[in-house]
TORKOL-4160 file (C-alpha; in steps of 0.2 Angstrom, whole numbers, padded with zeros to 4 digits, m for minus):
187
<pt num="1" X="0781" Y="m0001" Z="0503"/>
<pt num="2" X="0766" Y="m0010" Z="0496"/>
<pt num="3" X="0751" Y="m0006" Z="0486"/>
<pt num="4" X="0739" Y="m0004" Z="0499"/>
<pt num="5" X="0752" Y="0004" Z="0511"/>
<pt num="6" X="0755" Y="0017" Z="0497"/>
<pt num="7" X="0737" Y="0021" Z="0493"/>
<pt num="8" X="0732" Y="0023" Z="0511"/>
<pt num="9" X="0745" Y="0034" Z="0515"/>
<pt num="10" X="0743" Y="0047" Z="0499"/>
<pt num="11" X="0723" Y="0044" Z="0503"/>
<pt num="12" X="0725" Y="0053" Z="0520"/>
<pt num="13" X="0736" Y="0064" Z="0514"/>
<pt num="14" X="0725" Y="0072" Z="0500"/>
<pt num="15" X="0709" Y="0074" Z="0512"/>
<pt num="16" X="0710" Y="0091" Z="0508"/>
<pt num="17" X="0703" Y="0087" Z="0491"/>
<pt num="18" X="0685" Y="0082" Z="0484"/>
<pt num="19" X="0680" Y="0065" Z="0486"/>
<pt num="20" X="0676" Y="0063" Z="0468"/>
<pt num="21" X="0693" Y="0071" Z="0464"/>
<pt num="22" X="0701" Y="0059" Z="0476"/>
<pt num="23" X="0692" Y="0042" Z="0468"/>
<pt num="24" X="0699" Y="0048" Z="0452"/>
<pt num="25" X="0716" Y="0049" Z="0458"/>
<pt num="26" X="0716" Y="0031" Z="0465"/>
<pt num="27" X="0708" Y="0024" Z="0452"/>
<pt num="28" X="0720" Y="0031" Z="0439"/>
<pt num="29" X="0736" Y="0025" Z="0454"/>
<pt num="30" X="0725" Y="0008" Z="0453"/>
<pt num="31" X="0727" Y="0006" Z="0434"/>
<pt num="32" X="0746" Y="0009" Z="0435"/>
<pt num="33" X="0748" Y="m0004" Z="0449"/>
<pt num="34" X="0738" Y="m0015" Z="0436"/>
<pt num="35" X="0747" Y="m0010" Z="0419"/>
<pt num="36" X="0766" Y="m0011" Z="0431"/>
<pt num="37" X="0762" Y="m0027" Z="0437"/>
<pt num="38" X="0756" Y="m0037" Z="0422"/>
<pt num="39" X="0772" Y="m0027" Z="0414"/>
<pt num="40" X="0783" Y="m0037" Z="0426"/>
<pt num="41" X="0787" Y="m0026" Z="0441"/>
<pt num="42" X="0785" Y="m0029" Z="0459"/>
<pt num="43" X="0774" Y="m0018" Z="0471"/>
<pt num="44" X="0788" Y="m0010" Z="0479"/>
<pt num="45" X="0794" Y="m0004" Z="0462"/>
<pt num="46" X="0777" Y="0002" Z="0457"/>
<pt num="47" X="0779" Y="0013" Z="0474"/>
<pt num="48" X="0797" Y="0018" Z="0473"/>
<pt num="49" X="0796" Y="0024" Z="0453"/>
<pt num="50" X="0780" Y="0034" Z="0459"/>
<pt num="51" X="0791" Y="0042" Z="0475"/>
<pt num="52" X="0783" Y="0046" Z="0494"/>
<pt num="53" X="0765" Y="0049" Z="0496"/>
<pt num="54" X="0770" Y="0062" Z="0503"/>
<pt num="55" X="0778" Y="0072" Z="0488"/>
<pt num="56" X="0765" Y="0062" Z="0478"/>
<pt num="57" X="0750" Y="0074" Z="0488"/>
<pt num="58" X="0760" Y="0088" Z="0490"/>
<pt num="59" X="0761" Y="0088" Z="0469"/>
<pt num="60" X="0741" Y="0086" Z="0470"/>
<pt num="61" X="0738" Y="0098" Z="0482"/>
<pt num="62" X="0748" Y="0111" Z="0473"/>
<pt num="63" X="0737" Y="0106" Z="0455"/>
<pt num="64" X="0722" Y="0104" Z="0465"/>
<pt num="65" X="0722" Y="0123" Z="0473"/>
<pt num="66" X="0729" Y="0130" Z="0453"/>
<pt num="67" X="0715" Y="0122" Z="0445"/>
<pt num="68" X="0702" Y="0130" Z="0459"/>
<pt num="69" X="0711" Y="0147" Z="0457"/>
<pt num="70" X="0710" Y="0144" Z="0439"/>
<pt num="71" X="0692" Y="0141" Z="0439"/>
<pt num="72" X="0685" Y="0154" Z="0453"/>
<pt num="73" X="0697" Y="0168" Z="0453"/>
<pt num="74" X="0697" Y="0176" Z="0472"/>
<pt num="75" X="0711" Y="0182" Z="0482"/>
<pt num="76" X="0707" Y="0168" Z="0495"/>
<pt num="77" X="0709" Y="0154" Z="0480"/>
<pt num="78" X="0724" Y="0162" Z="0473"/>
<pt num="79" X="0733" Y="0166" Z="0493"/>
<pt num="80" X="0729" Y="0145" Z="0493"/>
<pt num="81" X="0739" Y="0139" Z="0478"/>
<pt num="82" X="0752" Y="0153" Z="0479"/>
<pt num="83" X="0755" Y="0141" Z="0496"/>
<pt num="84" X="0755" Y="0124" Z="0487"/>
<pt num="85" X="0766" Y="0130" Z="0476"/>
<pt num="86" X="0778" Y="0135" Z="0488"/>
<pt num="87" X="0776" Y="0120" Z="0497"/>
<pt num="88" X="0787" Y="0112" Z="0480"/>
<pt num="89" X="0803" Y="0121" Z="0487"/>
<pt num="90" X="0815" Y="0130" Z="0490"/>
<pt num="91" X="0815" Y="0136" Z="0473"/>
<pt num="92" X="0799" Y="0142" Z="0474"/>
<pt num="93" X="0802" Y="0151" Z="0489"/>
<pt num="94" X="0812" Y="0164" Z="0481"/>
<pt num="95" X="0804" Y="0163" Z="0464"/>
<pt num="96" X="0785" Y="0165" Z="0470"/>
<pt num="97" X="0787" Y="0174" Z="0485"/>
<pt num="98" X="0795" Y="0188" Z="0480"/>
<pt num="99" X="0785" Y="0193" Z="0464"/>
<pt num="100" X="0769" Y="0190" Z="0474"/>
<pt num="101" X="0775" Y="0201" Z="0489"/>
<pt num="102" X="0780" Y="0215" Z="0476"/>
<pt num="103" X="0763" Y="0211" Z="0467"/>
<pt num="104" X="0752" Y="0214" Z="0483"/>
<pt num="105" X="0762" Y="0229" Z="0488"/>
<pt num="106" X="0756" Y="0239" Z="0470"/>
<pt num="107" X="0740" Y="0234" Z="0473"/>
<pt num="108" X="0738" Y="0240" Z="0491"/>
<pt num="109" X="0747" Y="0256" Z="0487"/>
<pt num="110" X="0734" Y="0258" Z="0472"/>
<pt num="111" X="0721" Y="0254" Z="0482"/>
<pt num="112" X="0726" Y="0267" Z="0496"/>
<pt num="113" X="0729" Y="0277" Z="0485"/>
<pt num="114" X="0710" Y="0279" Z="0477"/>
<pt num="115" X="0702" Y="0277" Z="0493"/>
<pt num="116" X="0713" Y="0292" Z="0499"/>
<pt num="117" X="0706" Y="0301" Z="0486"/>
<pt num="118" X="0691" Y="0296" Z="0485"/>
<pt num="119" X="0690" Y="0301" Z="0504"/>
<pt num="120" X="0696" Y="0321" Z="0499"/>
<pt num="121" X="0679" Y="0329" Z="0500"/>
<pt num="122" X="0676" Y="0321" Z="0517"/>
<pt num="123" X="0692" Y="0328" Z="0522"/>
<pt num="124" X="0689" Y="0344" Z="0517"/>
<pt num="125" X="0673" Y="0343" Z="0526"/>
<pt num="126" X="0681" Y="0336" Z="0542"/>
<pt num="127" X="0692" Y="0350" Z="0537"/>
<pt num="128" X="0680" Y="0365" Z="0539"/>
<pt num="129" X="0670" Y="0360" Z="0555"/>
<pt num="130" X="0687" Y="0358" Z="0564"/>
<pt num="131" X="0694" Y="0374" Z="0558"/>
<pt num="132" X="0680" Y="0384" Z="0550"/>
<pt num="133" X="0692" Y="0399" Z="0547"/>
<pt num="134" X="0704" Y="0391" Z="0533"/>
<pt num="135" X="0689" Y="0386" Z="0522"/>
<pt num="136" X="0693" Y="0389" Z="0504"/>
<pt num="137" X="0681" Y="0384" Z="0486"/>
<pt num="138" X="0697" Y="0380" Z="0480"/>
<pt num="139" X="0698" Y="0365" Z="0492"/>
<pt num="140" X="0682" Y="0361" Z="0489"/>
<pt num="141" X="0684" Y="0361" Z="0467"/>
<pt num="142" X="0702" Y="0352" Z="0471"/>
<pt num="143" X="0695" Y="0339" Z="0482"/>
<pt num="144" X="0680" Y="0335" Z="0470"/>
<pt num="145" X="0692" Y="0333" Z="0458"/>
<pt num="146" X="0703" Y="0322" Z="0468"/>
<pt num="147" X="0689" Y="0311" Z="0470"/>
<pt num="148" X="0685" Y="0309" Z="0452"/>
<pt num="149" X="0703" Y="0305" Z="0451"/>
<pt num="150" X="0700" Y="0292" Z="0464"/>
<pt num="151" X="0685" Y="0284" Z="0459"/>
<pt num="152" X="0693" Y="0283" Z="0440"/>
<pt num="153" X="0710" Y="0275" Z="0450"/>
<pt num="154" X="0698" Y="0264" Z="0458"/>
<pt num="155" X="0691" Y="0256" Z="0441"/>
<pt num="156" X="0707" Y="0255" Z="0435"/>
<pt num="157" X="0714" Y="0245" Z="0449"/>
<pt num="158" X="0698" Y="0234" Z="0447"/>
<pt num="159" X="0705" Y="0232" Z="0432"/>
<pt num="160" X="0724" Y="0229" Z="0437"/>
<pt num="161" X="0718" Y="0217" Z="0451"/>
<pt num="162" X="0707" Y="0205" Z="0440"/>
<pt num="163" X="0723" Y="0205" Z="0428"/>
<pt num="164" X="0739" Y="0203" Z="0439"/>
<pt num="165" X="0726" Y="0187" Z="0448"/>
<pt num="166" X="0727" Y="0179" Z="0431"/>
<pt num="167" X="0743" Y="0182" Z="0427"/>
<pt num="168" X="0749" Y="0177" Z="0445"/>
<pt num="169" X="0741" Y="0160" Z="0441"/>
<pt num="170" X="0748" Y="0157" Z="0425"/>
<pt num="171" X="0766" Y="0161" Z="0432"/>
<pt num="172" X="0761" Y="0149" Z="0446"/>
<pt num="173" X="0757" Y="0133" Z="0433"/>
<pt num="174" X="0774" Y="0141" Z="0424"/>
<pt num="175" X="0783" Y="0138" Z="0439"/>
<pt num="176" X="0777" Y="0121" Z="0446"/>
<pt num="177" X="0779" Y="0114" Z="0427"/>
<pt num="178" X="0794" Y="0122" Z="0429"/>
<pt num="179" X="0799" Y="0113" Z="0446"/>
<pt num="180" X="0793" Y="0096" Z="0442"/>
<pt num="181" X="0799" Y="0093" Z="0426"/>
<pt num="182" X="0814" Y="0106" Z="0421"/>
<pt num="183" X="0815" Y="0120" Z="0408"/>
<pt num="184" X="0810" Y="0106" Z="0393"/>
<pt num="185" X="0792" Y="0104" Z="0402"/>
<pt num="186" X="0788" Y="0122" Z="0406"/>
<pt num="187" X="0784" Y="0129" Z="0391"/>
């Protein structure tokens, strides 16, 4: 494959990112067609050392998404390069998918849980309009205290959340390092 060839493909293939982020890219695949040329080697061995385009923009994507996780931390963002990093195999498929499924199951169950509590006096409530004659103060003084209990487990899982995010993300650059380069290039 030649140069231009190469660069058009891997340019439509990396769309996804910034326009500024892309002209870095080329420019920096320009300076390596430069520096392998004047070094000797032919166009097409320029492009076969660097591999397919498409691997090429997968690998981009996959840093591109991370570094936007990295930099504004939103489930969206994180959902986004948990993808891209999947997208780097098979490997990953087993490796990411499965901590990230058991992840978002705590969370949601954490979640559930303090809204459920949090929710208690309304029950109560819903409770004593529904069947007036079971209305006990010790329903009421339990329920209260359920939803301090709740709105305590709510912080707490504010908390949890912000911290498994992060630490999602850095297992996610762990792994792609990992995938790209072996055990000697992931630490």
């Amino acid at each position: 494959m030649k140069k231009n060839e190469f660069l058009q493909e891997l340019k439509r293939l990396i769309q996804k990112i910034p326009e500024h982020d892309q002209a870095e890219i080329l420019q920096d695949l320009e300076e390596y067609f430069t520096d392998g040329m004047l070094d000797g080697k032919t166009e097409e061995a320029i492009t076969t050392a660097l591999g397919s385009p498409k691997a090429l923009a997968r690998d981009l994507l996959a840093a591109h998404h991370l570094e936007k996780a990295e930099t504004t931390i939103s489930s969206g963002n994180v959902f986004r390069a948990m993808w891209a990093v999947l997208g780097l195999g098979f490997f990953n498929l087993i490796f990411v998918l499965g901590p990230f499924v058991g992840l978002v199951g705590v969370l949601i169950g954490g979640w559930a849980a303090s809204a459920g509590f949090i929710a208690a006096p309304l029950l109560v409530l819903v409770n004593y309009f529904l069947y007036p004659d079971t209305f006990e103060w010790f329903d009421v003084f339990a329920s209260s205290a359920f939803c301090g209990l709740g709105l305590f487990g709510a912080m707490g899982m504010y908390t949890v959340t912000k911290f498994l995010q992060s630490g999602f993300l850095s297992y996610l650059k762990f792994n792609m390092r990992l995938v790209k380069g072996g055990l000697r290039h992931a630490e």
